[in-house]
N, C-alpha and C positions, 0 to 999 in steps of 0.2 A: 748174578744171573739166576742164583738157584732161588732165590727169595723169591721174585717176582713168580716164578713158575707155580711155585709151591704157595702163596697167597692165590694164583689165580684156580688152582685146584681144591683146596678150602672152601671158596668161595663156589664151585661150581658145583661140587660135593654138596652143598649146605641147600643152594640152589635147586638141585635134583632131588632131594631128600623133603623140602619143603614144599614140592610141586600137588602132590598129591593131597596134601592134606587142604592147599588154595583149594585147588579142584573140587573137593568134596563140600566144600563153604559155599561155593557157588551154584553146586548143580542144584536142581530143584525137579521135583516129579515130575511125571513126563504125561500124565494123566489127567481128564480133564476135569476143573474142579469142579464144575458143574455135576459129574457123574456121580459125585459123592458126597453124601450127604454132609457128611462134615466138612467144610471148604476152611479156606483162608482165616480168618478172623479169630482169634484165639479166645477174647472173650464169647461170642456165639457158639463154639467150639465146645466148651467148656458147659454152658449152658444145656446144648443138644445131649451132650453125653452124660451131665447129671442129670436132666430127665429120662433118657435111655434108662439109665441103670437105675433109677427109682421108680418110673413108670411103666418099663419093658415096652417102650417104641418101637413099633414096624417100622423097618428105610422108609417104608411110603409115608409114616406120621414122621420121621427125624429130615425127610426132605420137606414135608409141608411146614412144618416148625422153623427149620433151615429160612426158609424166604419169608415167614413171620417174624422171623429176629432181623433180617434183614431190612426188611421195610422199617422195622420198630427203631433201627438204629440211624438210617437214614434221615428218620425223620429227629430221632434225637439230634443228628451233627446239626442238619438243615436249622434247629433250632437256635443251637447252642451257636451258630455262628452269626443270627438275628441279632441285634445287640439294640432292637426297639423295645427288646420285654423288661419289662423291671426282673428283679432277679425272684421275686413271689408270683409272679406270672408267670415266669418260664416253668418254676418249679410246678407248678398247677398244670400248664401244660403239659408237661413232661411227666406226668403224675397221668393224665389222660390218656396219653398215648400209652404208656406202660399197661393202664389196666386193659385199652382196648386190646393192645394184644396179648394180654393174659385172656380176657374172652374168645377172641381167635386161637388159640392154644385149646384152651377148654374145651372148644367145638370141637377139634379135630380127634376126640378122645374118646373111647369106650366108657360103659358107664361104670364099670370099676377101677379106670384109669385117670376118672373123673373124680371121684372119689378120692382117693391117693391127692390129686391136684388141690385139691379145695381144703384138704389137711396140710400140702406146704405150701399153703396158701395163708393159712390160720397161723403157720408158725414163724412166718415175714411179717405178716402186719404188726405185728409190738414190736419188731426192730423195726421198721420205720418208723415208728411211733416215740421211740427214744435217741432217735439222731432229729434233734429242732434244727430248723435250717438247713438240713442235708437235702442236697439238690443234685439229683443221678448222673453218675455221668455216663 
């Protein structure tokens, strides 16, 4: 009689002690992602906040950027799920779209934030120049 008691207090013990930590894996902001510049997407994410901190972006240029990465990735998926492109087609495409919204970026920029851009701009192109065949994902 005393085992059973005492396994079922273990168990509830362990239960009650594990509760919290479920809880915290699950909850998620309560805030809308829309309001903030940095949303969901970790690579975009990532992106906004290295041009933030090498560009010094206003919210209003890291939200406008925000829905330029957006679209730019949209149309990446939309592609890459095409499976009419040879895979030198897709890359060329995908090559186009990338630069148009690097000129949508550009636009959105001061002219000495334009500056800055066009220099890690200069310092991307030899690495893509030394991955043959690399195709963005």
């Amino acid at each position: 009689m005393f085992k059973p008691c005492l396994l079922v207090l273990i168990v509830g013990a362990f239960l009650s002690s594990a509760a919290p930590f479920a809880a915290a894996q699950n909850s998620r902001p309560s805030s809308d992602p829309r309001s903030s510049p940095l949303r969901d997407d970790a690579g975009q994410r990532t992106r906004i906040q290295e041009l933030t901190a090498k560009l010094k972006l206003t919210s209003d240029q890291q939200i406008k950027a925000q829905d330029i990465f957006e679209s730019e990735h949209s149309q990446m998926e939309s592609l890459r799920q095409d499976t009419s492109f040879s895979p030198q087609d897709r890359h060329a495409k995908m090559m186009e779209i990338r630069k148009i919204a690097d000129a949508q970026i550009r636009a959105l920029l001061d002219s000495p934030q334009q500056k800055k851009w066009d220099e890690m701009q200069a310092e991307r192109e030899p690495w893509l120049e030394r991955k043959p065949g690399w195709i963005p994902r």
